[in-house]
Structures are given as C-alpha cells and as structure tokens.
N, C-alpha and C positions, 0 to 999 in steps of 0.2 A: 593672465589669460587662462580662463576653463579650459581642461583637455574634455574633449569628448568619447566617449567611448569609441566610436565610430576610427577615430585618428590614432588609437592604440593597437598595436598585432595581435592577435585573438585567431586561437586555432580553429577547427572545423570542429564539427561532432566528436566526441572523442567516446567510444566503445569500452567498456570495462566489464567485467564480471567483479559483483559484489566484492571478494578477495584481494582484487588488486586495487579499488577504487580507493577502500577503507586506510590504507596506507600511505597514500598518493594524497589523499583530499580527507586529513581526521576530522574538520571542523565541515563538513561538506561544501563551504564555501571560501574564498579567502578572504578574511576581514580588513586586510588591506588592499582588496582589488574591488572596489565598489561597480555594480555594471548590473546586467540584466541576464538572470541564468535561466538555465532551462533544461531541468532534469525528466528522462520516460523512466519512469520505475512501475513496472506492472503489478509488481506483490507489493499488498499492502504493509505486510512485516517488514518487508526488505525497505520500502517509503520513510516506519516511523523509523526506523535506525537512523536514517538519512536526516529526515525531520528531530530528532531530538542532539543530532550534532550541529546544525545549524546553532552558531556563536549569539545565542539572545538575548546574553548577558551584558554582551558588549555593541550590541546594535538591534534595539527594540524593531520587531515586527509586528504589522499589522495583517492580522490571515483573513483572507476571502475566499471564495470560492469563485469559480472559473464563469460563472453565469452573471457575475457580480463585476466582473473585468469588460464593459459596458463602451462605448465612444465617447460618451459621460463621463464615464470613470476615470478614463485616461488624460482626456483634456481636465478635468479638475484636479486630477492629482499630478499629470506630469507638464501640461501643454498650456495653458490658462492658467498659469502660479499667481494669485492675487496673495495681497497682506494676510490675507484671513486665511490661504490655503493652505492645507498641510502636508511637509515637506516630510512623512514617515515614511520609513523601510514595508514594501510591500511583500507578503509572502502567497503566495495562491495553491490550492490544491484542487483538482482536476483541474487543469489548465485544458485539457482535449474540449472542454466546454466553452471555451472564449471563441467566439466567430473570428474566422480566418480573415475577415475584416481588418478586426482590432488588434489582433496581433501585427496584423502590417502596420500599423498605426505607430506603435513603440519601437517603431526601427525607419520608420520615414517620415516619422512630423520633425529630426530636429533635435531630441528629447538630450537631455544634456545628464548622463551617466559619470558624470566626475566623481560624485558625490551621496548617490542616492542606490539606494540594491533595491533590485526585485527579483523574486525567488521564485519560479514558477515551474509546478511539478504536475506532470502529465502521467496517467495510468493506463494510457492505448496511445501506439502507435498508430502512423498513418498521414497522410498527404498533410495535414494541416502543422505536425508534427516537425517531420522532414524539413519544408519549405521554410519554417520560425527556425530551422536550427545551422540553416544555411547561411540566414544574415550574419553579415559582417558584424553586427553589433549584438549576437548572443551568442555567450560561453555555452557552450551546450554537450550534455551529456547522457547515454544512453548505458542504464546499468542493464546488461544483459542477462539472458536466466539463466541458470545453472542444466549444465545436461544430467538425464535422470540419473546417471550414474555417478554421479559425483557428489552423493550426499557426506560422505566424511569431510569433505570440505566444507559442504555447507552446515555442519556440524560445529567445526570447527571455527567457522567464521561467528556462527551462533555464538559460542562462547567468549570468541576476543568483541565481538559487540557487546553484549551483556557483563564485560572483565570478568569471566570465572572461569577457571583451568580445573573441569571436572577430573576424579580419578579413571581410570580404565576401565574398571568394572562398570562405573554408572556410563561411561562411555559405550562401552559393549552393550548394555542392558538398552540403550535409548534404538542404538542404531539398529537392532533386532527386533525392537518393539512397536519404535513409530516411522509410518509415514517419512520420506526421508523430503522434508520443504521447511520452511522458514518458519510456518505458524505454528507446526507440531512442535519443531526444535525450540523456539521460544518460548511457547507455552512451557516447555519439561522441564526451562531454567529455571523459568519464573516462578512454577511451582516449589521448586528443590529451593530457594530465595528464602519462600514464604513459611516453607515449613521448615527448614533447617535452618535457622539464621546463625547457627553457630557457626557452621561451614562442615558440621558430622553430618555426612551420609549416612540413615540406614537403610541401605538396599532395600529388605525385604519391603520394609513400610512405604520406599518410592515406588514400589512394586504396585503396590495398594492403591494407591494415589493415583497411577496412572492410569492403570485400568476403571478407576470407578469416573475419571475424569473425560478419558478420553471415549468411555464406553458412554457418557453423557450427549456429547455431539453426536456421534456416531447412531445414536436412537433417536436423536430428530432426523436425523435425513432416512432412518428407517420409517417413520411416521409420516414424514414430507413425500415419503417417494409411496405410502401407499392414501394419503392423505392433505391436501395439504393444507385445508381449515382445520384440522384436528393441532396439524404442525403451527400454525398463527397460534392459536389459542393456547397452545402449551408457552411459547418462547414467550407469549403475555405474562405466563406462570411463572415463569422460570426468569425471564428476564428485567422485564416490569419496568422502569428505566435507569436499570446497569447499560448505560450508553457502550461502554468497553467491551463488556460480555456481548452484546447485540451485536459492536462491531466485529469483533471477531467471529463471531456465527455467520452474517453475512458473508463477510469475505470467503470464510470458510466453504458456503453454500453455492458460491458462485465457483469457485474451484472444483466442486462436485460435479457442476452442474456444466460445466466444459468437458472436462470428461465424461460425463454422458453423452455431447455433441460426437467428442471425437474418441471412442471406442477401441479403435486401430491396434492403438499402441500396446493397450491390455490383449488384444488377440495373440497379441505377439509372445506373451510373457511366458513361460517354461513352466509357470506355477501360481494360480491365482489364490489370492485373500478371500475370507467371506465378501469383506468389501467391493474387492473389486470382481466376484461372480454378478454381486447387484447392481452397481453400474451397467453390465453387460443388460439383467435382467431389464433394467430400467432402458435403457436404449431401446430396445424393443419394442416395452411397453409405453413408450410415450412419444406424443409426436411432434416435430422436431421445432414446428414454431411454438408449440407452448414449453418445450425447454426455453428454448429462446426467449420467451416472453417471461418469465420466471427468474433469467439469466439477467437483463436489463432491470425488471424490479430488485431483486436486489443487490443491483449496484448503485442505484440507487437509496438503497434504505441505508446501505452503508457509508452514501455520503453525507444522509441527516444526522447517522450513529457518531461520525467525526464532528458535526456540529452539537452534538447534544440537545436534537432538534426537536421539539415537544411535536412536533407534525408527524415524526416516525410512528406514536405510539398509535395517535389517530389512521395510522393508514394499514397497521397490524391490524386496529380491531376492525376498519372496513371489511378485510381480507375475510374476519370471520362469519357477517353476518352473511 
C-alpha cells in the first residue's frame, strides 16, 4: 500500500532566517522525504543559494515557471497518469503566479506524494501564499529577511554559501564598502573567485575591482533615474544577451526601486550616502505609479532573464524606440 503524503505528520509553515535554514535544510529539500514543498524567498540571491542546493544529481528536475502550473498541467502530470505520462520531479519558480485555483488542486484532487517531489518557490508573499502553506499536505517554508542591522551575518552567511572563509581585512574592506544585502555580498565573492583563483588576496587590486564594478550598476540607475530610454539602450550595450548580468541588474533595479517607494527608513539614518541622497531625490521626483509601473516591468524582465528568454531582448529594445 502507497502512503500518501496527506497520511504522514508534516509541520506548519516553518519561519527561518537564511543562517538558521542553511544548517537545518544543506540539501534545501530532503531527498528521502518525497512530497510537495513550498518555499517564500523574496531575494533573488538568497533563492539561487536555495535553488542550486537543491539535490539534482540524485533526483532530476523539470523547471517551469508558475504560469505554466495550468489545471492542464496538473491533471497531466499528477491526476490523469496514462502509459505515455510523465512521472518527473517538478521544480517551479514564481510559484505567486499559479492561480489559487490550481494550487488547491495539488492538495485536493487525491494526488499520491509517496514518490514524486515538487519544489515550488514563491518571491511575494500573500493570501494565495498563506493559504498553499496551511495544507496538510505542504512542507512549507518561509525564509525571512535579515534586519538592516544585521549585515555581518549576512556577510557571513554569504561566505559559508559560497565555502570561502575571507581574511579580516577583505572582511572589513567589504563591510565598509558595500551595500550590506545578498547581491552586493555575492557579487564581491564572486569577483575575488574570479580574479584570485589562487585564494591570494591583493587588497589594494580588490580595491580596484570594486569600485569600477560596483560604480558600473550604480551609473545605470543614475542614467535610469534621470532617463530611462537612454538607460534600455545602454543595458542593450552592455548587456546584449549576458542573461546573468541582466538578471542581476534587474533584480538589483527593482530593489532600488522599492526604496524609492518607501523612503522612511533613509530619513531616519544619522548619515546619508551619495546613493541614498538620490533615492530621496528620486522620491520626489517621480510619481509613485510609474515607480510602480517600472517596479512590476522589471520583475518581470527578470523572470525571462531566469529563462534565457530571447523575448527579454525584444521588450528592452521596445522600451527604446
């Protein structure tokens, strides 16, 4: 007799910060508990950590995106299993895009979890969220953000994701330098990877490197915030289809581009950046549904940048003419 997932104990939502998940859950999933999961992870950086521990070595995935999770989709893959159907590991990303339909669908037609994983990761919370993660029949998990003060941990978490135990110095140098979030901290591994593969730091030259790197992003969203056909047409230049570099610009630009919604928190601060005087600037100057409308484009563009989607480039160069 098939156990069904339904007939197994399975806890509620289970709340983590990044630090604690990472130790608890190394593989993000357990390869010997087959069922239907269900991760909120809002930062993209913080997602692929999540996404590239996912065990694919030992249990092949098939990735869709959350539009593609259909009533179709599910009766052929889980609910109508003919000779000819296939019985693969499904993984999804934006899951917040599956109609709250269909997600009830995978927890009340029956669906027979013995033997079969589906991985389904959501990057907004919210009602449709919530109510998927109540069922009896999903593992569910919500990796919380880090508060702003707490960037040495998210430092440090950076490093045990990536396995590299930076010296002190480049430790000090990063934390004084960048941005304290996931994409900054990532990117400064990534870089020090690339250019040092011996594992020798030279300070001075990471020095170099970051400034001309990060002073790179930072002059599109100067161009975007006093242009933003000038800004399409450049990331055309510059990006062309580096799907990875696009993705990260996006994501990145959408994180700008909430902090110009919500301003508050910079009022607060003791001590502003050039960057964050312009944010202020830009709040002002711009009005709040075409942030909005900008905010939704691209989150979008960053989810064709995940598919390496030839439709991205065509909707950069609309932007221009």
């Amino acid at each position: 007799m098939q156990l069904k997932l339904s007939d197994r104990s399975f806890s509620m939502l289970s709340k983590l910060l990044p630090w604690d998940f990472l130790p608890k859950h190394p593989m993000t999933i357990d390869p010997k508990r087959p069922g239907l999961y269900a991760f909120l992870v809002s930062d993209p950086y913080l997602e692929r950590v999540l996404l590239d521990r996912l065990p694919k070595k030992d249990i092949p995935f098939s990735l869709y995106s959350g539009v593609e999770v259909t009533r179709d989709f599910i009766e052929e893959h889980f609910v109508n299993l003919s000779f000819f159907s296939s019985t693969d590991h499904i993984q999804v990303i934006n899951g917040e895009n599956i109609q709250a339909a269909n997600l009830a669908l995978l927890t009340e037609s029956g669906i027979d979890w013995s033997e079969r994983f589906m991985v389904i990761f959501f990057t907004k919370s919210g009602k449709t969220f919530t109510d998927f993660a109540k069922k009896a029949d999903v593992l569910a998990f919500e990796i919380e953000e880090p508060r702003f003060w707490e960037g040495v941990k998210i430092w440090q978490f950076c490093q045990k994701a990536r396995e590299v135990n930076l010296p002190q110095d480049v430790s000090r140098f990063v934390l004084d330098h960048l941005e304290h979030n996931f994409e900054s901290f990532f990117w400064v591994i990534d870089t020090i990877k690339l250019n040092f593969p011996e594992g020798k730091i030279n300070l001075e030259e990471l020095k170099t490197l970051v400034q001309k790197e990060r002073w790179d992003f930072f002059e599109l969203i100067d161009l975007f915030n006093d242009n933003p056909k000038k800004f399409f047409n450049e990331v055309l230049k510059k990006g062309d289809e580096d799907y990875e570099w696009l993705r990260s610009l996006f994501a990145f630009m959408q994180g700008h581009l909430a902090k110009v919604l919500f301003p508050d928190e910079l009022r607060g601060k003791a001590k502003l950046s050039k960057y964050d005087q312009s944010i202020l600037v830009v709040s002002e100057k711009w009005k709040r549904k075409d942030v909005e409308k900008y905010l939704q484009f691209f989150s979008e563009l960053e989810i064709l940048a995940k598919s390496s989607d030839q439709l991205l480039i065509n909707k950069l160069r609309l932007e221009i003419i």
